[in-house]
PyMOL Python script that loads the backbone (N, CA, C, O; Angstrom):
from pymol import cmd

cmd.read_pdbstr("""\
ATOM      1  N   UNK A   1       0.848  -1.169   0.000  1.00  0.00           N
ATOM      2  CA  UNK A   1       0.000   0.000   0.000  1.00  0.00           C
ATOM      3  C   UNK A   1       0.897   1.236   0.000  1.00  0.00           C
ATOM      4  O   UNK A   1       1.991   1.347   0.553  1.00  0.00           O
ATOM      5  N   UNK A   2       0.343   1.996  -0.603  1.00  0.00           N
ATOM      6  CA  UNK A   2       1.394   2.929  -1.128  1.00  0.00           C
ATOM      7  C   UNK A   2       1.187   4.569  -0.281  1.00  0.00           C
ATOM      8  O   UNK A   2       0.233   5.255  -0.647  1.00  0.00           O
ATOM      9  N   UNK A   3       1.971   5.025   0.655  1.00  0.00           N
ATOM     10  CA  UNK A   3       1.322   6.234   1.310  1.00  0.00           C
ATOM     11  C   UNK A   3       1.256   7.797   0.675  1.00  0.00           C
ATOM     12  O   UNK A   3       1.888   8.411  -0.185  1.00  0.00           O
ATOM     13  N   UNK A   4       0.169   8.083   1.559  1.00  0.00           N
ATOM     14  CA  UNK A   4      -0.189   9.582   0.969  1.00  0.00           C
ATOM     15  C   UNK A   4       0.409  10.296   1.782  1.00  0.00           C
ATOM     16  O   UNK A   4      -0.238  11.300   2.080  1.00  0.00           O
ATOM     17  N   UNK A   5       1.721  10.169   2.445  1.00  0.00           N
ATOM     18  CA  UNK A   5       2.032  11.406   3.074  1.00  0.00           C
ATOM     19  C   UNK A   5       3.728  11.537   2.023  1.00  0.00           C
ATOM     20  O   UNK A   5       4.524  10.735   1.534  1.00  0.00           O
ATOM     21  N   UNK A   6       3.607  12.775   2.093  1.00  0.00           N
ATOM     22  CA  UNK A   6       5.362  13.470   0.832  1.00  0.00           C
ATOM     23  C   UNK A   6       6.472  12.067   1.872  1.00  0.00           C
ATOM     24  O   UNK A   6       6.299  11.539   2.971  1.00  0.00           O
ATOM     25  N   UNK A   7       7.314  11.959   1.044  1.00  0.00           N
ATOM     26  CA  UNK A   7       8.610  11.296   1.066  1.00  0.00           C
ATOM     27  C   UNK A   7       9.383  11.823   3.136  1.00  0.00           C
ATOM     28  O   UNK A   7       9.763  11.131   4.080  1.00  0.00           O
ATOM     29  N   UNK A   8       9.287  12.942   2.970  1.00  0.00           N
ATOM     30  CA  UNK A   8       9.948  13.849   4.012  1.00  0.00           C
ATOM     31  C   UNK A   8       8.892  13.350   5.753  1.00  0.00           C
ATOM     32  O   UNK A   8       9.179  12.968   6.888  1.00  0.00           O
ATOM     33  N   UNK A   9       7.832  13.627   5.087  1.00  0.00           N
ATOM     34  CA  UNK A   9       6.903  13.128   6.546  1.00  0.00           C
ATOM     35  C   UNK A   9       6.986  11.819   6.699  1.00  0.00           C
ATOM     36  O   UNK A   9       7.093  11.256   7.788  1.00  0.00           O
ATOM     37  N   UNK A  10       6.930  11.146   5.346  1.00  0.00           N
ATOM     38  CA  UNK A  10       7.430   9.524   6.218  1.00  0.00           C
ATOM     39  C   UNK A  10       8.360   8.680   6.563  1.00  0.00           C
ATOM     40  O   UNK A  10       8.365   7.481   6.841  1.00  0.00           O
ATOM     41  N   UNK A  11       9.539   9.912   6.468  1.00  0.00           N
ATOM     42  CA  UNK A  11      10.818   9.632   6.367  1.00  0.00           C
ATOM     43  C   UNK A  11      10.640   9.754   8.442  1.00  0.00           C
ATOM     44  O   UNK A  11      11.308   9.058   9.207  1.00  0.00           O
ATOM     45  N   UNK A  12       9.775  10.617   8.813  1.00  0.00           N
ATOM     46  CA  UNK A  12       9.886  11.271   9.916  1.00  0.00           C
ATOM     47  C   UNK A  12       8.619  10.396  11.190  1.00  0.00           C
ATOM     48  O   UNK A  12       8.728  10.413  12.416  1.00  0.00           O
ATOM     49  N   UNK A  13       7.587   9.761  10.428  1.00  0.00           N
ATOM     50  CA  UNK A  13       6.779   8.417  11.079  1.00  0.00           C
ATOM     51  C   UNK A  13       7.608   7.543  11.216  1.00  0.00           C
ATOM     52  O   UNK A  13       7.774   7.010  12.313  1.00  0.00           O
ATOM     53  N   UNK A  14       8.528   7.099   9.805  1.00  0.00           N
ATOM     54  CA  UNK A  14       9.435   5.424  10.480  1.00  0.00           C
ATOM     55  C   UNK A  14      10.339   6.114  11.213  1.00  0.00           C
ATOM     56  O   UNK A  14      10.782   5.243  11.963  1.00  0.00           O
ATOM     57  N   UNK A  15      10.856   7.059  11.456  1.00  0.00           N
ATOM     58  CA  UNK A  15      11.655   7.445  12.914  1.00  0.00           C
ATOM     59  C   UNK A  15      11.286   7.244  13.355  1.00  0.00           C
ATOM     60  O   UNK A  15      11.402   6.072  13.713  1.00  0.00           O
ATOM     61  N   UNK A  16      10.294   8.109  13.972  1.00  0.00           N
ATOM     62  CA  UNK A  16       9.355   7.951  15.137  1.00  0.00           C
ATOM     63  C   UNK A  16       8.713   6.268  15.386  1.00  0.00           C
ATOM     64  O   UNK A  16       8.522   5.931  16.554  1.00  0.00           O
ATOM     65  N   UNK A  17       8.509   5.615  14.657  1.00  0.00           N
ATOM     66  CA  UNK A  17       8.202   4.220  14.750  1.00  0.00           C
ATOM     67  C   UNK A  17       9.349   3.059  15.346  1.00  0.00           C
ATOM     68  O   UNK A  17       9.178   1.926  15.798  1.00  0.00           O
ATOM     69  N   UNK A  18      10.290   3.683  15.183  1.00  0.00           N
ATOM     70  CA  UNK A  18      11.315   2.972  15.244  1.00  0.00           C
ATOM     71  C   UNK A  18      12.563   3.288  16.561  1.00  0.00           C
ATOM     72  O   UNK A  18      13.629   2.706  16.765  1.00  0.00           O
ATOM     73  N   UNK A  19      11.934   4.408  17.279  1.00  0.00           N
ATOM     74  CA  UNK A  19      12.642   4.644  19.016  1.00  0.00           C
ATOM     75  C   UNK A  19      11.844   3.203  19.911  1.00  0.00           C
ATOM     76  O   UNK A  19      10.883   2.445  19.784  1.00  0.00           O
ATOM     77  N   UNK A  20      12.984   3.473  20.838  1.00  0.00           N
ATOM     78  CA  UNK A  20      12.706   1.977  21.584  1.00  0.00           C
ATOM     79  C   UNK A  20      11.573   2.360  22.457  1.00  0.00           C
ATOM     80  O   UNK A  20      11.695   1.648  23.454  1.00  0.00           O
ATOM     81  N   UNK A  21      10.603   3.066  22.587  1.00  0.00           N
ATOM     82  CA  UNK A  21       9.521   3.212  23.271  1.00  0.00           C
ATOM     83  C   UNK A  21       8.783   2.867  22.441  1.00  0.00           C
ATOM     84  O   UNK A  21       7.748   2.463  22.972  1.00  0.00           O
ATOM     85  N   UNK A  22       8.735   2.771  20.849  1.00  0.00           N
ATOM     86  CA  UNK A  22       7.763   2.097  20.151  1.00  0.00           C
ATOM     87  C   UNK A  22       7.769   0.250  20.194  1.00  0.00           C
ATOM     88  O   UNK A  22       6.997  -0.612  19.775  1.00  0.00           O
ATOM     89  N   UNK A  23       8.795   0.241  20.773  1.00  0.00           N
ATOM     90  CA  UNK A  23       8.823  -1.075  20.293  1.00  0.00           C
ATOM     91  C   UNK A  23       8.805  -2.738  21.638  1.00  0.00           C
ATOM     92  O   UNK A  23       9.532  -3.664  22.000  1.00  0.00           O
ATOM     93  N   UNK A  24       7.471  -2.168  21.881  1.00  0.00           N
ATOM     94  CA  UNK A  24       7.290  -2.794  23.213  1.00  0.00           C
ATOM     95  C   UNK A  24       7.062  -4.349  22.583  1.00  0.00           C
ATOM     96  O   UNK A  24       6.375  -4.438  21.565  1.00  0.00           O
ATOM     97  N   UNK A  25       7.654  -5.615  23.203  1.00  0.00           N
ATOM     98  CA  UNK A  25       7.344  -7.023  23.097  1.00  0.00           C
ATOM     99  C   UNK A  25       6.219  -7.520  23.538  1.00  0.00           C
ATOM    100  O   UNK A  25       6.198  -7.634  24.764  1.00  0.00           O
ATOM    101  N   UNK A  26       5.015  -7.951  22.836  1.00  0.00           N
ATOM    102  CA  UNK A  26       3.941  -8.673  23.329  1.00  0.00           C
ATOM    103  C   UNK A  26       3.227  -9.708  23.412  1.00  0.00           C
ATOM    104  O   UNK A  26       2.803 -10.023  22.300  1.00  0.00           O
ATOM    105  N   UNK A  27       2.737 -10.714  24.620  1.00  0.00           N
ATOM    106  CA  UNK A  27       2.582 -11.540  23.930  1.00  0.00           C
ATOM    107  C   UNK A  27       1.295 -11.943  23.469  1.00  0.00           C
ATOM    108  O   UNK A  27       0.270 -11.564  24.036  1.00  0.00           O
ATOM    109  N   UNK A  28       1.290 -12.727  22.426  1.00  0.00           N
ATOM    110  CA  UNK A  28       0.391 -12.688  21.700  1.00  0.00           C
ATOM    111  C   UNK A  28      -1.166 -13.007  22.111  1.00  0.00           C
ATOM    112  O   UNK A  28      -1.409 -13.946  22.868  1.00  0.00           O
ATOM    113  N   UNK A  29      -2.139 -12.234  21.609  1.00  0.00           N
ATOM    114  CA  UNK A  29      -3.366 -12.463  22.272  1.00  0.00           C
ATOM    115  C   UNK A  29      -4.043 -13.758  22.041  1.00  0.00           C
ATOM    116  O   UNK A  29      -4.145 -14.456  21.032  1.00  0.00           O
ATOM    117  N   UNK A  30      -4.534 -13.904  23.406  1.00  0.00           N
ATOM    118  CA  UNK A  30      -5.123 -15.114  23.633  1.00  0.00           C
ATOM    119  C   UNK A  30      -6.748 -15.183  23.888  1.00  0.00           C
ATOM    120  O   UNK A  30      -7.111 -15.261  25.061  1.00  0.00           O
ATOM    121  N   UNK A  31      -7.614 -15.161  22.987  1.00  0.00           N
ATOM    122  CA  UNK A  31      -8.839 -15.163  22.687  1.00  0.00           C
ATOM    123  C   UNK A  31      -9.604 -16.198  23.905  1.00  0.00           C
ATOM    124  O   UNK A  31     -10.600 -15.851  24.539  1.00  0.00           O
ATOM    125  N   UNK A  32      -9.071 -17.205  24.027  1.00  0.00           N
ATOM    126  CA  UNK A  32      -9.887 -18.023  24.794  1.00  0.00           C
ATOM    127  C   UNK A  32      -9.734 -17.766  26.565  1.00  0.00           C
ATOM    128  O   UNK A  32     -10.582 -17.659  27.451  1.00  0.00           O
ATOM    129  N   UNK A  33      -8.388 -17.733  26.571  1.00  0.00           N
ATOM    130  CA  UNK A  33      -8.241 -16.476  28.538  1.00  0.00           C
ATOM    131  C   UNK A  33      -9.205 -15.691  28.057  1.00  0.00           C
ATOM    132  O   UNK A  33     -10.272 -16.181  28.426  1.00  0.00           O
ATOM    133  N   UNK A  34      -9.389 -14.729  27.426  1.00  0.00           N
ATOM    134  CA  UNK A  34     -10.300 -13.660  27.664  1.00  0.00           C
ATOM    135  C   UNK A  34     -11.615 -13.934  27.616  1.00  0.00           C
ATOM    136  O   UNK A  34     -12.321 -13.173  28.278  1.00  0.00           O
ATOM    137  N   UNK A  35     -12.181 -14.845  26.994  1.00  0.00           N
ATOM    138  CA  UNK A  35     -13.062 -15.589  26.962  1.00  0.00           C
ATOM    139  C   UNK A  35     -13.665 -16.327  28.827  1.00  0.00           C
ATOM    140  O   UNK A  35     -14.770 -16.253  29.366  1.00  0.00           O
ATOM    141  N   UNK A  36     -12.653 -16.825  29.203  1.00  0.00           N
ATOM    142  CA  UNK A  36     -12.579 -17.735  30.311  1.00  0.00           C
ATOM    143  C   UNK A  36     -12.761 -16.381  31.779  1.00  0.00           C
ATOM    144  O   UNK A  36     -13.290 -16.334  32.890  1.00  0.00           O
ATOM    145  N   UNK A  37     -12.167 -15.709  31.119  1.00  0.00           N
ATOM    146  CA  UNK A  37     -12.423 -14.401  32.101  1.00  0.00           C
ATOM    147  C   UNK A  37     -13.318 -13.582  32.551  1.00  0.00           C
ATOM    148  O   UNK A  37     -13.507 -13.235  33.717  1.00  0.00           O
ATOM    149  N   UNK A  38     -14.210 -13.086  31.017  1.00  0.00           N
ATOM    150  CA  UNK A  38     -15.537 -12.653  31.094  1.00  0.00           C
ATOM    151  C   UNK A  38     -16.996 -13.974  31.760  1.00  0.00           C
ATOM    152  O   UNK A  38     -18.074 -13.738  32.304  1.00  0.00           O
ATOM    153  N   UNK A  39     -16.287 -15.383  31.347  1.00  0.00           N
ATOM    154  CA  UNK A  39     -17.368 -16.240  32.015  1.00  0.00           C
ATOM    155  C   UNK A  39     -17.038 -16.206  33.171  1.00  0.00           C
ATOM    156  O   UNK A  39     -18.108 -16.169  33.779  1.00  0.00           O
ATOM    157  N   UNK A  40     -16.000 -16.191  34.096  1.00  0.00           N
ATOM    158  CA  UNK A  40     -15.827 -16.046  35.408  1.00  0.00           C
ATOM    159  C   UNK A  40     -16.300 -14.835  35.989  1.00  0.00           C
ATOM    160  O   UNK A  40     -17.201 -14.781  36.826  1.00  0.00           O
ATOM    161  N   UNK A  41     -15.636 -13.807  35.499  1.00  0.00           N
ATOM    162  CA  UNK A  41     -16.858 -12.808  36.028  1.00  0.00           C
ATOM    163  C   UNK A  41     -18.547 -12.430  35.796  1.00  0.00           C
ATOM    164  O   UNK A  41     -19.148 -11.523  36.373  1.00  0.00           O
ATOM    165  N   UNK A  42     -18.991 -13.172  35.016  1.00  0.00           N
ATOM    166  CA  UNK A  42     -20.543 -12.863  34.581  1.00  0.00           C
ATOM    167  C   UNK A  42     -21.074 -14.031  36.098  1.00  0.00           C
ATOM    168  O   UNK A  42     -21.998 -13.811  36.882  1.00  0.00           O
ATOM    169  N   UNK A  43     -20.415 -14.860  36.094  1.00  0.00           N
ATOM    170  CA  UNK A  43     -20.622 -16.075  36.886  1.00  0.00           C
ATOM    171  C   UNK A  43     -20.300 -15.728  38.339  1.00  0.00           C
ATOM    172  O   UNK A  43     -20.989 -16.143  39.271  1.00  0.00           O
ATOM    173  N   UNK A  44     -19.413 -15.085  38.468  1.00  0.00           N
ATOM    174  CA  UNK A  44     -19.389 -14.570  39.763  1.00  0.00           C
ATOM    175  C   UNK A  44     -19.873 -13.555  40.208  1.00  0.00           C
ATOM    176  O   UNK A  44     -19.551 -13.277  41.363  1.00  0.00           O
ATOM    177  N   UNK A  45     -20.707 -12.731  39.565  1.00  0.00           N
ATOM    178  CA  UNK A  45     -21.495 -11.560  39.456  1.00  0.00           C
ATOM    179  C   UNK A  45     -23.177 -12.024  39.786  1.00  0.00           C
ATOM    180  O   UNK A  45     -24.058 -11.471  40.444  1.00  0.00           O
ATOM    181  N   UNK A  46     -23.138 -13.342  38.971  1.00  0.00           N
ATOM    182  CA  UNK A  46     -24.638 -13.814  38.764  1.00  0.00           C
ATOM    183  C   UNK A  46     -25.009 -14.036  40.148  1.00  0.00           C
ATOM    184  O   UNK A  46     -25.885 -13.447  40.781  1.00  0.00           O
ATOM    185  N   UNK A  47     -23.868 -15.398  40.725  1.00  0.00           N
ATOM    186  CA  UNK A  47     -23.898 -15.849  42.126  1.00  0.00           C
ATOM    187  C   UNK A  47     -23.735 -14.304  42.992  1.00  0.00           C
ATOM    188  O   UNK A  47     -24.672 -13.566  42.689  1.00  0.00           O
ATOM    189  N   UNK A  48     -23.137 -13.908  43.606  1.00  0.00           N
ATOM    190  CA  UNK A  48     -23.114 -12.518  44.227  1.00  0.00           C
ATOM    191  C   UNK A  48     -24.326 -11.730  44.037  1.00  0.00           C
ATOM    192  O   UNK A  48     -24.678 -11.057  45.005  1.00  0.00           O
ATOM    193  N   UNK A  49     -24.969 -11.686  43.074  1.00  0.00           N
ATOM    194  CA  UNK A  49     -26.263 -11.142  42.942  1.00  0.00           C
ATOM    195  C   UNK A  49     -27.397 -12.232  43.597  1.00  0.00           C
ATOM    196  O   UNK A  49     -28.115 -11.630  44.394  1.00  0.00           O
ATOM    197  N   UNK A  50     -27.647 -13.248  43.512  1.00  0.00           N
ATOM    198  CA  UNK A  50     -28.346 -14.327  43.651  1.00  0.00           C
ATOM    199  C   UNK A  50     -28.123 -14.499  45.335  1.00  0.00           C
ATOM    200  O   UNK A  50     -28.968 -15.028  46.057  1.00  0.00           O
ATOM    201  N   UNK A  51     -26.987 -14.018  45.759  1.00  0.00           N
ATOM    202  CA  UNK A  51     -26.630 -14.487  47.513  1.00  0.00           C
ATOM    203  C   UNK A  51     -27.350 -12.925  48.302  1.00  0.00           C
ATOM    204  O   UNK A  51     -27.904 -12.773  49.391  1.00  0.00           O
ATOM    205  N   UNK A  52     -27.023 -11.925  47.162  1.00  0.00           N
ATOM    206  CA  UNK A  52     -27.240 -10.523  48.176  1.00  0.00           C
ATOM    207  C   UNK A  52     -28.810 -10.587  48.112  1.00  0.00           C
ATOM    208  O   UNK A  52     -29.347  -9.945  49.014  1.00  0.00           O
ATOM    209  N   UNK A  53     -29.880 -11.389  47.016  1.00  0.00           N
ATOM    210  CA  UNK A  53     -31.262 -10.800  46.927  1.00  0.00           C
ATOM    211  C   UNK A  53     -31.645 -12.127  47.676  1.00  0.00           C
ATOM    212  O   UNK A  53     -32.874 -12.184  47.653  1.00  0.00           O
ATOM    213  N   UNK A  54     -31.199 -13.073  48.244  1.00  0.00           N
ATOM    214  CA  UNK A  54     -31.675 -14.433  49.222  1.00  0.00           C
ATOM    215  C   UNK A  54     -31.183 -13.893  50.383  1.00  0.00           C
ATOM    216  O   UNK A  54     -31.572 -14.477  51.395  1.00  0.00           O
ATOM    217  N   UNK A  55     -30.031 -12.428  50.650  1.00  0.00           N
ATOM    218  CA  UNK A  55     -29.764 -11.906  52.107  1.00  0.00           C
ATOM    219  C   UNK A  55     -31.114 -10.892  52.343  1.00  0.00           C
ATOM    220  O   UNK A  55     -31.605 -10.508  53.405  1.00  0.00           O
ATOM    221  N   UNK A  56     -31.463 -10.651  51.145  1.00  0.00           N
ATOM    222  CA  UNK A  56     -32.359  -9.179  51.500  1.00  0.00           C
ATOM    223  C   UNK A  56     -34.101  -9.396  51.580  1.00  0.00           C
ATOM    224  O   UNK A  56     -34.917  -8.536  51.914  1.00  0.00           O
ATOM    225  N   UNK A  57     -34.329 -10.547  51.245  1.00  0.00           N
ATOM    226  CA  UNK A  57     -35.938 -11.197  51.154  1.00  0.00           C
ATOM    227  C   UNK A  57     -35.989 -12.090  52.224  1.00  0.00           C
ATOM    228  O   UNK A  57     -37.017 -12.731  52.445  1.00  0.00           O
TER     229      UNK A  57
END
""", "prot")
cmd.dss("prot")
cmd.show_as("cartoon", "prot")
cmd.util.cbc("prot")
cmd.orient("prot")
């Protein structure tokens, strides 16, 4: 893909792209933890809700 910014400005993005604060190591996302996370909390939210309205009736 070919960019629309002049020669000079993108001479001045891959600088900027390329200081060691850009270039943090990550690891790679894991769809199913996050997955496993939101069911633990919906689930522990459900129960916690279900214990406070059997404390309050």
């Amino acid at each position: 893909m070919t960019s629309r910014l002049n020669p000079d400005d993108q001479k001045h993005v891959e600088e900027y792209l390329q200081l060691s604060q850009h270039r943090v190591e990550r690891r790679p996302f894991r769809p199913w933890i996050l997955l496993v996370v939101v069911l633990a909390v919906t689930i522990g939210l459900g129960l916690l809700s279900r214990l406070l309205s059997y404390l309050t009736l």
